[in-house]
Structures are given as structure tokens and as C-alpha cells.
C-alpha positions as CSV (number, residue, x, y, z in Angstrom):
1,X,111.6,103.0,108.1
2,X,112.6,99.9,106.0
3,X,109.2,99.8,104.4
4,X,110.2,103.8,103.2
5,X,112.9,103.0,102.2
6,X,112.0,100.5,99.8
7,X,109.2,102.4,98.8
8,X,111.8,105.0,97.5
9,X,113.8,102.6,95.7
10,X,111.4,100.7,93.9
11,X,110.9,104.4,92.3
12,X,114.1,105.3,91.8
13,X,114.4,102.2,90.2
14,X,111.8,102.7,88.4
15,X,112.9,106.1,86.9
16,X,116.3,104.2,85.7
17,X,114.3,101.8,84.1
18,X,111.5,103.7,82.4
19,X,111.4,106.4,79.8
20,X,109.7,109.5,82.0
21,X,106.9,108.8,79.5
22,X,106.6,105.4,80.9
23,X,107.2,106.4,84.3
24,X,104.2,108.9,83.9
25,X,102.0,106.3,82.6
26,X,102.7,104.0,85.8
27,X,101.9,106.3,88.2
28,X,98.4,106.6,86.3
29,X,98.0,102.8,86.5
30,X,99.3,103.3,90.2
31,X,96.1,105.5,90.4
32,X,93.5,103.7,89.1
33,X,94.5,100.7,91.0
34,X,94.8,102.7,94.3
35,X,91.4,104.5,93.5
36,X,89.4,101.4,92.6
37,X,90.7,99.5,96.0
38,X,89.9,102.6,97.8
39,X,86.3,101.7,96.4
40,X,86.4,98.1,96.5
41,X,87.1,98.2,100.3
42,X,84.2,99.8,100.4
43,X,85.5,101.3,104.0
44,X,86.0,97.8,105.6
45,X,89.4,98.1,106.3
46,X,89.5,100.8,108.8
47,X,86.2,99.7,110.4
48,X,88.2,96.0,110.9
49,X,90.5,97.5,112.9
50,X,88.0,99.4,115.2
51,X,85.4,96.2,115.8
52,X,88.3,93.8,116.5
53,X,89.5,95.8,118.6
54,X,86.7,96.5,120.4
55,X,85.7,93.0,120.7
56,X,89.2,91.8,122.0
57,X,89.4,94.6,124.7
58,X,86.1,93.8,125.8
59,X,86.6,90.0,125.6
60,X,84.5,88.8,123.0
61,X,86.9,86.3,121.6
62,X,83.7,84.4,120.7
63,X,82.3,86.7,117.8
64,X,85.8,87.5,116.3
65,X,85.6,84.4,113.4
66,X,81.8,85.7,112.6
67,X,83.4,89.2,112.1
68,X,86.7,88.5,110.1
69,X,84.4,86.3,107.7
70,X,82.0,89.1,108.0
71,X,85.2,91.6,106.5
72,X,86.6,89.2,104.2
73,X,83.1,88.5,102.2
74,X,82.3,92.2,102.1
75,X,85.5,93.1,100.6
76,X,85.4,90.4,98.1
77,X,82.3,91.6,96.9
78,X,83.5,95.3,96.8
79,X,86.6,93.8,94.6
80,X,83.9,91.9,92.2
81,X,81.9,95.0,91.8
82,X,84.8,97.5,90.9
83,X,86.7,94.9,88.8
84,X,83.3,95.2,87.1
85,X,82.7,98.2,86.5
86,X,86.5,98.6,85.3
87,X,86.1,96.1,82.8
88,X,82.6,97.4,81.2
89,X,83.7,100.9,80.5
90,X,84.8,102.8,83.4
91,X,88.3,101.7,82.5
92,X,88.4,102.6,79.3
93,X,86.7,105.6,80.1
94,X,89.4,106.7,82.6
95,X,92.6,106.3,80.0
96,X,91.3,107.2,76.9
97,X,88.8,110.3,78.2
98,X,90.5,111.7,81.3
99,X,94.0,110.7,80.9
100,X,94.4,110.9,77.1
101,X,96.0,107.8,77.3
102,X,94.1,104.5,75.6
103,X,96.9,102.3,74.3
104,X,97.1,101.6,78.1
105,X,93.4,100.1,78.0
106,X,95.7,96.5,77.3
107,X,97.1,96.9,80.3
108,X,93.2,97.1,81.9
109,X,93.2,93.4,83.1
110,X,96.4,93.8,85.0
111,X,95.5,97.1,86.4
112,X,92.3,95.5,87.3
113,X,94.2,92.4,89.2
114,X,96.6,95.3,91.1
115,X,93.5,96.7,92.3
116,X,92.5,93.8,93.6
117,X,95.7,92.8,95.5
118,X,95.7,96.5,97.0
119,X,92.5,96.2,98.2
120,X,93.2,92.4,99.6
121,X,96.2,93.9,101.5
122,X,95.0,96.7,102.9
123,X,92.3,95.0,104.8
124,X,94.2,92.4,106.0
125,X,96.9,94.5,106.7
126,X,94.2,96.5,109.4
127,X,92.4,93.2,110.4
128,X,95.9,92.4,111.5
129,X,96.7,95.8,113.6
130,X,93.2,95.3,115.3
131,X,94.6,92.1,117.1
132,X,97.7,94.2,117.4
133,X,100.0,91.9,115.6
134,X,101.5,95.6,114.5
135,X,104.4,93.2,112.5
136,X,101.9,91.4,110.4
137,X,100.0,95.0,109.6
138,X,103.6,97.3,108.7
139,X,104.8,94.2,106.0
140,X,101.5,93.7,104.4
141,X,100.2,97.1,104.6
142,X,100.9,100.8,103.7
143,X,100.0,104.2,101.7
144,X,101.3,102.8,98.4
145,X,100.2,100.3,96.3
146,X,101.1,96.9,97.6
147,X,102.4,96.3,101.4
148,X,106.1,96.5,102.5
149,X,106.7,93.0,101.8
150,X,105.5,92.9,98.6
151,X,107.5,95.8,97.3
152,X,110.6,94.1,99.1
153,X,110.0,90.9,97.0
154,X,109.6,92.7,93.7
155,X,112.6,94.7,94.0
156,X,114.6,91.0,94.6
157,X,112.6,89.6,91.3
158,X,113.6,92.6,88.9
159,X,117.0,92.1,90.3
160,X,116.1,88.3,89.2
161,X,115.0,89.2,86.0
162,X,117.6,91.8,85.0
163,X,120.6,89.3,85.4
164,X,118.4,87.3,83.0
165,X,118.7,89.5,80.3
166,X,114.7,90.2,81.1
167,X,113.5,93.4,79.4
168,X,111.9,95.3,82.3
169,X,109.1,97.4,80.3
170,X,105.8,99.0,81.9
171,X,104.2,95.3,81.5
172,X,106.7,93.3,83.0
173,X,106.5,96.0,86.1
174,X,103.2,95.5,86.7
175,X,102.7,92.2,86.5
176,X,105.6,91.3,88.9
177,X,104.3,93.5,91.7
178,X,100.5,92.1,90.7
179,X,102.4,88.6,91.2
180,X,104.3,89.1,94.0
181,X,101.1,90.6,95.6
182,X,99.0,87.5,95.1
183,X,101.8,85.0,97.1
184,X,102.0,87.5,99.7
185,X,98.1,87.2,100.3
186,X,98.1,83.3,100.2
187,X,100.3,83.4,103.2
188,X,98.6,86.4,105.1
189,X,95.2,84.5,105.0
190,X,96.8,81.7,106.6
191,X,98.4,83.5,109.2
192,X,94.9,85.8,109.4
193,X,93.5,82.2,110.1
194,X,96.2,81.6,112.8
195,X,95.0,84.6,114.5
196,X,91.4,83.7,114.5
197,X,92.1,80.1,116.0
198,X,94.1,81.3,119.1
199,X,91.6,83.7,120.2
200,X,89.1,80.7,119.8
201,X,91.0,79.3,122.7
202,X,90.8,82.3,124.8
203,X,87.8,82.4,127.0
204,X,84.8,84.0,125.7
205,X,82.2,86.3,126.9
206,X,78.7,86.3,125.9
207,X,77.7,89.7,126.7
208,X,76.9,92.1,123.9
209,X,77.1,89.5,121.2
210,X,74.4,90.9,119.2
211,X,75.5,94.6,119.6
212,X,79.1,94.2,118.2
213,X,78.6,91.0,115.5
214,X,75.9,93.5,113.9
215,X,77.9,96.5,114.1
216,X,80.3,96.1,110.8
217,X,77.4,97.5,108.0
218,X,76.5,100.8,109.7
219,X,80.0,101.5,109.8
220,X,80.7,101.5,106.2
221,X,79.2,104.6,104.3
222,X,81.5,107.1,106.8
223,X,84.7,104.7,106.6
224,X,84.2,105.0,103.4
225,X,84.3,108.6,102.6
226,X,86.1,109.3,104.9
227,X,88.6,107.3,103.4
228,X,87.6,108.7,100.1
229,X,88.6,112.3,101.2
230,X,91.9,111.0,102.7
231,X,92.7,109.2,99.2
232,X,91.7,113.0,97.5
233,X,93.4,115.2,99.6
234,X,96.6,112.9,99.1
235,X,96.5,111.2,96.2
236,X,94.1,112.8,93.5
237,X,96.7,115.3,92.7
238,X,98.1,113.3,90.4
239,X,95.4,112.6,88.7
240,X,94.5,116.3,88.3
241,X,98.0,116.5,86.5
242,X,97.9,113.7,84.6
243,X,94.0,115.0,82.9
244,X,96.2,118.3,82.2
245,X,99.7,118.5,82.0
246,X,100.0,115.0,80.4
247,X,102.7,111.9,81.0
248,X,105.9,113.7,81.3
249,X,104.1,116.3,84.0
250,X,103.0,113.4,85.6
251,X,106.5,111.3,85.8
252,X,107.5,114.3,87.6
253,X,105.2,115.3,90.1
254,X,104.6,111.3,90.7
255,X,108.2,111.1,91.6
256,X,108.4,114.0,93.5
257,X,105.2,113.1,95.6
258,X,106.4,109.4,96.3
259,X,110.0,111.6,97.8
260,X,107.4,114.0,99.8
261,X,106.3,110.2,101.2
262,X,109.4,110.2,103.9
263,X,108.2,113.2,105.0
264,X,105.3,112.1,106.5
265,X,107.1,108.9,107.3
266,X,106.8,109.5,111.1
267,X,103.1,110.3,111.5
268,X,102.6,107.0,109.5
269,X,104.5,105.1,111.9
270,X,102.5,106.3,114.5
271,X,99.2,105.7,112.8
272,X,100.5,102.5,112.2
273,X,100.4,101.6,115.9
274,X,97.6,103.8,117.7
275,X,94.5,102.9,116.1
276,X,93.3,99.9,118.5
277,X,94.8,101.8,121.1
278,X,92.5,104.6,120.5
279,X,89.8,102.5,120.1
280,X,90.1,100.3,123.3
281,X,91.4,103.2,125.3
282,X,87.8,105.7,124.1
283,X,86.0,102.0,124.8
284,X,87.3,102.0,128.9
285,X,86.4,105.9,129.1
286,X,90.3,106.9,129.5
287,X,90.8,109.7,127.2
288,X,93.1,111.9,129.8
289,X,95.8,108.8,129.2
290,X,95.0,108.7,125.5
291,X,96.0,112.3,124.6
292,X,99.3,112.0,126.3
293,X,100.0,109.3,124.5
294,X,99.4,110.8,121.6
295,X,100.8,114.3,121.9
296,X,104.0,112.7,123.1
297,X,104.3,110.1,120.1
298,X,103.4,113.1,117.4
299,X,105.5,115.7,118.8
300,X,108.3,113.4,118.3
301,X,106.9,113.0,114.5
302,X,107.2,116.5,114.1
303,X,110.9,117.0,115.0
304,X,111.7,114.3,112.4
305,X,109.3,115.6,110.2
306,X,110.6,119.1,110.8
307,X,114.2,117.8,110.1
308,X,113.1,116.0,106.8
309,X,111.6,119.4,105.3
310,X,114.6,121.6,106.2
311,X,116.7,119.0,104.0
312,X,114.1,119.0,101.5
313,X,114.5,122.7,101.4
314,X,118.0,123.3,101.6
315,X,119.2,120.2,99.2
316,X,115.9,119.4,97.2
317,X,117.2,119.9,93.9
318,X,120.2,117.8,94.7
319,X,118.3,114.9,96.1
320,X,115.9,115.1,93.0
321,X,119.2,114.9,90.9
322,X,120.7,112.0,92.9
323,X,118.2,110.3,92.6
324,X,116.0,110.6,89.8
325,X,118.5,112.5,87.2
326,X,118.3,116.1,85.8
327,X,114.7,115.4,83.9
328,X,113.1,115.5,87.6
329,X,114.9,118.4,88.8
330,X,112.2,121.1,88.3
331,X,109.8,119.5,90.9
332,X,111.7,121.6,93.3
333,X,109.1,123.8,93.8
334,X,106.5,121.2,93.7
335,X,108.9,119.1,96.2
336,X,108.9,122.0,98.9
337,X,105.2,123.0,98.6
338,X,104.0,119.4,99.4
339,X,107.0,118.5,102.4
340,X,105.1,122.0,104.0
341,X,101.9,120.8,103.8
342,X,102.9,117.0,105.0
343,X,104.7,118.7,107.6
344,X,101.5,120.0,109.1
345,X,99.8,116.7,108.7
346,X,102.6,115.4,110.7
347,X,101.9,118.6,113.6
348,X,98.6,117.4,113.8
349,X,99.0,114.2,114.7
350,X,96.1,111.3,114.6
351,X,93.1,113.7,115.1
352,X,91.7,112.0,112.2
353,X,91.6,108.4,113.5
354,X,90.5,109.5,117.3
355,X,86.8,110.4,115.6
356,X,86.7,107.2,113.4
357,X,87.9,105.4,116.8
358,X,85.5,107.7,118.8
359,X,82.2,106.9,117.3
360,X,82.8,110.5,115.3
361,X,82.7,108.7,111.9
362,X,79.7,110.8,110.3
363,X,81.4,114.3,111.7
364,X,85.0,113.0,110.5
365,X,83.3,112.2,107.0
366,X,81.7,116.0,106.9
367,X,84.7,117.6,107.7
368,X,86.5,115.0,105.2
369,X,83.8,115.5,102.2
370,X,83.5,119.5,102.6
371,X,87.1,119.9,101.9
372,X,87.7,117.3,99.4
373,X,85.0,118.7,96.6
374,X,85.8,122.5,96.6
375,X,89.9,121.0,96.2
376,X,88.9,119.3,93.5
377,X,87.2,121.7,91.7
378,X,89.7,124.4,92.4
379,X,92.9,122.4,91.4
380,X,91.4,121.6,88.5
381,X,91.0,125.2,87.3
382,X,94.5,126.0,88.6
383,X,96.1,123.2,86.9
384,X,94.8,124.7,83.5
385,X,96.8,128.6,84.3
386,X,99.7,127.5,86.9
387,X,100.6,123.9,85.8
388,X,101.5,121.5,88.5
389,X,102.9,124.1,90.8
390,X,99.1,125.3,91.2
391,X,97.8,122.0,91.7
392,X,100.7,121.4,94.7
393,X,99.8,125.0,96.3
394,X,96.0,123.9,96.6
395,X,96.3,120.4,97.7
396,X,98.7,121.7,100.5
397,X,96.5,124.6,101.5
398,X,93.6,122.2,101.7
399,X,95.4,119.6,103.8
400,X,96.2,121.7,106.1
401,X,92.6,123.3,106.5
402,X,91.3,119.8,106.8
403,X,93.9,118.7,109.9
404,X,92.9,122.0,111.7
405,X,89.6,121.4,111.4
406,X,90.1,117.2,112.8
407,X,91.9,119.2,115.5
408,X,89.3,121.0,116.6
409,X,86.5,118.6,116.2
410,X,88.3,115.5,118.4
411,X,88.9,118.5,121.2
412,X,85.4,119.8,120.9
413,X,83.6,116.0,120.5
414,X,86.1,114.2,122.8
415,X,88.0,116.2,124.4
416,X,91.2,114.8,123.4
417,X,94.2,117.0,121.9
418,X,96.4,115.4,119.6
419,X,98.7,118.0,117.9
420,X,102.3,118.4,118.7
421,X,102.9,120.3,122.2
422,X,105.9,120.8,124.3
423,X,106.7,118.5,127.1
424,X,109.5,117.8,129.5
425,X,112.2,115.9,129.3
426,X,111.3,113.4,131.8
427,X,107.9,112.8,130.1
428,X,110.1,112.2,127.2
429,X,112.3,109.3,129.0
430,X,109.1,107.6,130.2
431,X,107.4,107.4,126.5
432,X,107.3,103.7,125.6
């Protein structure tokens, strides 16, 4: 909850700091930076969390300084690759072709370094939530583009910098949360390090070395997609609207979607906690104690959510002017379109992560890959009649096709529920 909070005010300060055409043009870089981790990662991150897991619930403390080496290399490559690729065209290709933008090519190196931060602290952030050190995972890692603790930093050093007399332009911004991003890594590797070393002391097992050490690489091509889709059926909106409407369109709906971000605040809680859960509870065989878990942890993610959308609703416009000023008001629409479709995201809870967990990877990958193209393709000509409005009704319409389909697979595959359902009161007092 503190980590969404601070997300929203490092964009509300934002929007007081920024001209809207500025704003627009960060949540572009935003984009490309987000996009080019999601690549770089190359689908290591969540695939971490699953094989550390795995080895720690079946005691193979032995393998586990193999494996995080094993994640760290790969991902460092993944960053080389994309940075690139950025620099030899691709991103000069992305502002000055599909965003009409190419004075911001000078801000190219930066964007590339932000990418590369993002990238850095989402896998650690997951390396850290497989050996369930959930604290470590929440401050270095989340949806946006740099972890809680990073943002918390760089709000405290544009504080810094405004009492002296610094003038905060698109530059500056970047570079401080590029900045900020790089300390905060130096420490997490330590710590990462930490980790590693106590489970060295922890008696090891030699059974199944082979199996798990070589099982990182196979892993990678569905993480990866499937993470792809995620990143398009959540993300890639704005970058629809930023190809067509242009910066001021995109200041707007990039503000609006970052507000839409508390909606799903609860769900990511959740996901923030269950994924080695899922995976060492699918590893012992006891999937009857896993769905409970999880229909009681998202049912309680949809009342919040629930609650969240019915303010959105009745007091959007207001919040949109509290927050952001009158400019940002007409993302009303855009505001309540998105909160529905997060809201069923919420409703059906961590379907998504029980077949990456599961061994479902390639099936979670063709449900993930069959929806994201035809979104694409259809926002893209509904941007060009209905604006941003269009681009919000598709995107929503598609997530929620996606989650039913999740639904359906994890009950049909592994018989495990993990939508929102009704359940008693004393269920309720025992959820811990």
C-alpha cells in the first residue's frame, strides 16, 4: 500500500512539474524502458521465482548459488543485447517513426540505462520472493518502472533538488530515478549474496541435482511471452495512443492509467506473496489447500477492489482534478473503462501464475499470445475513429477475456479455482 502510494505521487508530482507535453513524452520513455526490460529479462525473472523455490522446498540448498549465477548471467546478457539493439536503430526507430517524437532520441542513452535498472530490479526483486524474503521483493520490485524503494528515494532527491533552486525538466527526471536505481541495486546484490551464503549453511541434498540446475533454459521462451502478453494487455495501450493521438493524449491516458494502478492494488499484493507458495504447494501434490488459499486471499482483493471502482465511478472527475488539475479531467471515461476491466482482473485472482507455477507455462503462453495479437491489431484501428476511449474499451474487453480463459484452463489442467467465491465468516477469521 506504501509502495502505491508513492507510485501515485511521484505522478502527481510529476504532472505539477511537467508541461502535459512533457508529461506525455515521459510516459513514452516510461515505455520503451518498460518494454525493452520486459525483453532483456528475457523471462528470467518469473522462472527465478519458480526454480528457487522448488529447490528450497525440496531441499536443494546445494544448487541454489549455481542457479542465482545461472539468472544473473542470463539477464545481463538479455540487458547487453536490448541496450544494443536500442542504440543501433531500434531506438531511433521507436521515437522518430512510431511516436513522432525524435528530439527525444538525446535522451536514448538514459532511456537505455532505465531499461537496464528495470530489468536489474525486477529479477532480483523475484529471486528474492523465491526464498520468500517477501520484504526484500515488495521494495525492489513492482509493475512500474523502478522498485518501491527506488521511487521512495527519488521523490526525497527532487525534494532535494527543488530547495536547490534545481530546474526539474524531463532530463533531470530521468536521470535521478536512472541514479537512484543503480544504488538501490548495489545494495540488493549484496543482500542477494546474503541470501545465497545462509542457505549454503543449510544442509543439502543431493538428489535431483541434475534435473533442477538444468531446468532454467527450457523455461524461458513461455516466461517470456507469457510475460510479453501480460506487458500488452496492460501496458501497450499507451503506446497505441501515443502512435495516434500524440503527447497531450498520451499525458492523459498515462495519468489516468497509473490512477487505474490502485485499483488493482490488492490482486498485486497477493501476487506479491503467493507465487512460491504455489509453486512449493503444486510441488508436494496439495492443490485442495492451495485453492482455498487462494480463493480466500482474492475474494478479499475484490471487495477492496470493488470499493476502489465505486469511488472511481462516483468521484472520478474529482479525483482526476485534485490531483492532476483540469487538463486531465476528460479521462473520466477512460478512468472508468480501465477500473472495470482491472476490477475483473482482481475477480479472477492468480489463475495466471498457478499454470506458470504448475508446469502450464506453454498453455498459459497460448492463451496469453492468442489474445494479445488480435488486441493489438484491433486497438490500433479503433484508436484511428474513437480516440483513446476506443483504445480503453478494447484493452478492457480483452483483459477480461484473457482472465476467463486462465480461469478455466488452471481448473481444467489443475484443478485448482482461483476466482473470488463466497465463504464464511469463520473461514474468514482463520485466513492468515
Amino acid at each position: 500500500m506504501a509502495g502505491a502510494g508513492l507510485y501515485l505521487l511521484l505522478n502527481v508530482i510529476l504532472v505539477r512539474l511537467l508541461e502535459p507535453e512533457d508529461v506525455g513524452f515521459f510516459f513514452i520513455c516510461l515505455s520503451v524502458a518498460t518494454g525493452a526490460a520486459l525483453f532483456a529479462q528475457m523471462g528470467v525473472s518469473q522462472a527465478a521465482t519458480k526454480l528457487i523455490s522448488e529447490a528450497l522446498s525440496l531441499g536443494r540448498y546445494d544448487i541454489l548459488s549455481r542457479l542465482v549465477t545461472k539468472i544473473l548471467v542470463t539477464c545481463s546478457i538479455g540487458i547487453l543485447l536490448v541496450a544494443l539493439m536500442l542504440f543501433f536503430g531500434v531506438g531511433d526507430l521507436l521515437f522518430s517513426v512510431l511516436f513522432r517524437s525524435p528530439h527525444l532520441s538525446a535522451l536514448l542513452p538514459w532511456v537505455t540505462f532505465w531499461m537496464a535498472t528495470t530489468a536489474l530490479l525486477i529479477v532480483l526483486s523475484e529471486a528474492f520472493r523465491g526464498f520468500h524474503d517477501i520484504r526484500s521483493a515488495v521494495l525492489l520490485g513492482g509493475s512500474q518502472s523502478s522498485g518501491v524503494l527506488s521511487v521512495g528515494i527519488t521523490i526525497l532527491v527532487w525534494i532535494v533538488l527543488g530547495l536547490f533552486g534545481v530546474t526539474m525538466d524531463l532530463g533531470t527526471v530521468i536521470k535521478s530515478l536512472v541514479g537512484v536505481s543503480a544504488v538501490v541495486i548495489f545494495f540488493a546484490l549484496f543482500r542477494l549474496a546474503r541470501q545465497v551464503n545462509i542457505a549454503k549453511c543449510m544442509q543439502s541434498n543431493a538428489d535431483g541435482q541434475a534435473t533442477i540446475s538444468n531446468h532454467l533454459l527450457p523455461l524461458l521462451p513461455s516466461f517470456f511471452l507469457v510475460s510479453a502478453t501480460v506487458y500488452v494487455l496492460q501496458q501497450s495501450d499507451l503506446w497505441v495512443v501515443a502512435a495516434i493521438g500524440g503527447p497531450e493524449q498520451t499525458a492523459i491516458y498515462g495519468s489516468v492509467s497509473r490512477l487505474v494502478f490502485a485499483i488493482g492494488l490488492p490482486l498485486m499484493i497477493v501476487n506479491g506473496v503467493v507465487p512460491p507458495i504455489i509453486a512449493e504447494l503444486l510441488a508436494q501434490g496439495n492443490g485442495r489447500s492451495l485453492e482455498r488459499i487462494l480463493r480466500r486471499v482474492t475474494t478479499l482483493a475484490t471487495i477492496v477492489a470493488a470499493v476502489g471502482v465505486t469511488i472511481v465511478i462516483l468521484a472520478g472527475e474529482r479525483i482526476l482534478l485534485l490531483l492532476f488539475g483540469s487538463y486531465y479531467v476528460d479521462g473520466y471515461p477512460i478512468l472508468v473503462i480501465l477500473s472495470l476491466g482491472k476490477l475483473v482482473n482482481v475477480m479472477a485472482g492468480s489463475s495466471g501464475l498457478v499454470l506458470l507455477m504448475g508446469g502450464q507455462h506453454r498453455l498459459a503462453m497460448l492463451i496469453g499470445v492468442s489474445i494479445a495479437i488480435p488486441t493489438l491489431i484491433i486497438a490500433s484501428f479503433t484508436a484511428t475513429r474513437y480516440g483513446s476511449i476506443g483504445v480503453a474499451v478494447v484493452f478492457a474487453v480483452s483483459l477480461v477475456i484473457q482472465n476467463a480463459l486462465m480461469v478455466f484452463a488452471a481448473k481444467r489442467t489443475l484443478d485448482v479455482r482461483t476466482y473470488a467465491g463466497w465463504f464464511s465468516l469463520r473461514e474468514l477469521r482463520r485466513l492468515q
